[in-house]
N, C-alpha and C positions, 0 to 999 in steps of 0.2 A: 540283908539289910536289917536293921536296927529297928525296932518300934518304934515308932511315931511318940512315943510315951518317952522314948530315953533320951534324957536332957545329959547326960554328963559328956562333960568335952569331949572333942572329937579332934585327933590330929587332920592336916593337910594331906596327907598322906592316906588319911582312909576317906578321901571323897574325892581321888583324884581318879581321871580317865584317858583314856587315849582311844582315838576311833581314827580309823585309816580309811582311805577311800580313792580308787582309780578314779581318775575325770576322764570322761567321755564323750564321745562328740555331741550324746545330749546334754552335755554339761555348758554348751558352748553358749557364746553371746555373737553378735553378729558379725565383730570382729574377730571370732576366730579362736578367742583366749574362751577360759573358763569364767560363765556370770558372775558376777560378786553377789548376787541374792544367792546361787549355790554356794557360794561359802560361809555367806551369812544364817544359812538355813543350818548348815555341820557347825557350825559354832556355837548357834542356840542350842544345839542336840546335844554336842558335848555340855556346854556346860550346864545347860539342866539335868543333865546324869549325873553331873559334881554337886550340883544344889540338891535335887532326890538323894544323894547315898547322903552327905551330911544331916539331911533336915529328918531323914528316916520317911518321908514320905512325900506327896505330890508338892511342887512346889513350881510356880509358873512367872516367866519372865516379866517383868515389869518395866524395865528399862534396858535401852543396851546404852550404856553411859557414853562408852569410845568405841569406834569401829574401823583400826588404819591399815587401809591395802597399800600394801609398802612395794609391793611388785604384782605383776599378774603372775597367776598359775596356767600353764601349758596343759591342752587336751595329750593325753597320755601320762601325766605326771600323776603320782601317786602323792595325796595330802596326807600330810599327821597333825591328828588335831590332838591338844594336852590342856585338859583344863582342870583346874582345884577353883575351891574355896580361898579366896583372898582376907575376910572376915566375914565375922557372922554379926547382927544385929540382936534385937531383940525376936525378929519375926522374917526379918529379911537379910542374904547373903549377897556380896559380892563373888562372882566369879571369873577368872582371866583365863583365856583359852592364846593359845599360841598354834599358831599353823604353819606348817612347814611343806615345800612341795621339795619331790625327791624324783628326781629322773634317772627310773630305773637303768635308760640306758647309760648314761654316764658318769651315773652315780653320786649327782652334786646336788647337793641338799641346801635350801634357803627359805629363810626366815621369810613369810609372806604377808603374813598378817598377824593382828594381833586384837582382840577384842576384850571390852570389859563389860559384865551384863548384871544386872540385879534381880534377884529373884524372889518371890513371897513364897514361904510355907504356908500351904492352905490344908483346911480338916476337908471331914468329907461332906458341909454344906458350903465350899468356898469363900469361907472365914480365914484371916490370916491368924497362925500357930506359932507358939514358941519353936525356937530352934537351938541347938545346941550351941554353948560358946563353944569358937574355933579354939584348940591347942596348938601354938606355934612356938616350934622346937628351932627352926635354925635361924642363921641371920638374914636369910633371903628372903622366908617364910616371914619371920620382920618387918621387912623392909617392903613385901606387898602388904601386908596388912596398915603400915603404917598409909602408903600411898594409896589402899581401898578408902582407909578414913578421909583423905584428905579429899578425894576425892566424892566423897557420900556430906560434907562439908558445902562443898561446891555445888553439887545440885541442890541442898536445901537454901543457900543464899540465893541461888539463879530462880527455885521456885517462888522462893519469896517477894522476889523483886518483881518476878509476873506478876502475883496478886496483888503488888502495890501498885502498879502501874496501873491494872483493872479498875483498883475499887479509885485511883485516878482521874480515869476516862471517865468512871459511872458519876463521879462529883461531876464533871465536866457537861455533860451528858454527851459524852462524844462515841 
């Protein structure tokens, strides 16, 4: 890993991860399938291993923007999680994890999930740090970065419009 000190860009490619993992019957939920907070746990894990290798140092979740279970994952199936850097901010990254569950015995692999989370680079008194701008080389690497913006867009109208709403109520005194 990189110094905490080294700001110069950083491809997709060098903050990218894949973490694989059997589900098993302690993985289950009452119906039987794998819990969604067990995926949602491997999803934060990979992608704070995406946000750590980019940021060169500790960097901790702040949001998880989207989180869509597009199928359940079966006890037995073997998950692949893949997550990079989507963009880098001034202090804070996007990163998109994709999950795939793959049943070894048949060999049929599916899209399961798919999450997007935001992460702060912190120093070592839990101060939020510079991070490196992302380098993005190809059109897909593009084309998430454009859709992290638009999406880092949309949470600052959504917070704003809570705090209007607030300072609202507090005229109100409601």
């Amino acid at each position: 890993m990189r110094p905490v000190s080294d700001r110069s860009p950083r491809g997709v490619a060098d903050s990218s991860v894949t973490l694989t993992q059997m589900m098993e019957v302690t993985d289950a939920n009452v119906a039987g399938n794998v819990h969604g907070g067990v995926i949602m746990r491997l999803v934060d894990t990979a992608a704070a291993l995406a946000a750590i290798k980019h940021s060169g140092g500790l960097a901790l979740t702040v949001a998880i923007d989207e989180m869509t279970f597009l199928e359940p994952v079966y006890i037995g199936e073997v998950v692949t999680l893949r997550a990079s850097v989507n963009d880098a901010g001034t202090t804070s990254m996007e990163c998109g994890v994709r999950v795939e569950a793959h049943d070894p015995l048949t060999g049929r692999v599916r899209h399961v999930n798919t999450g997007y989370l935001v992460f702060v680079a912190v120093d070592g008194e839990g101060r939020p740090r510079p991070v490196p701008p992302l380098l993005v080389e190809s059109e897909l690497e593009r084309r998430r970065q454009r859709e992290a913006k638009l999406r880092r867009e949309r949470r600052i109208v959504h917070r704003e419009a809570i705090q209007a709403a607030r300072v609202a109520e507090d005229e109100l005194g409601v």
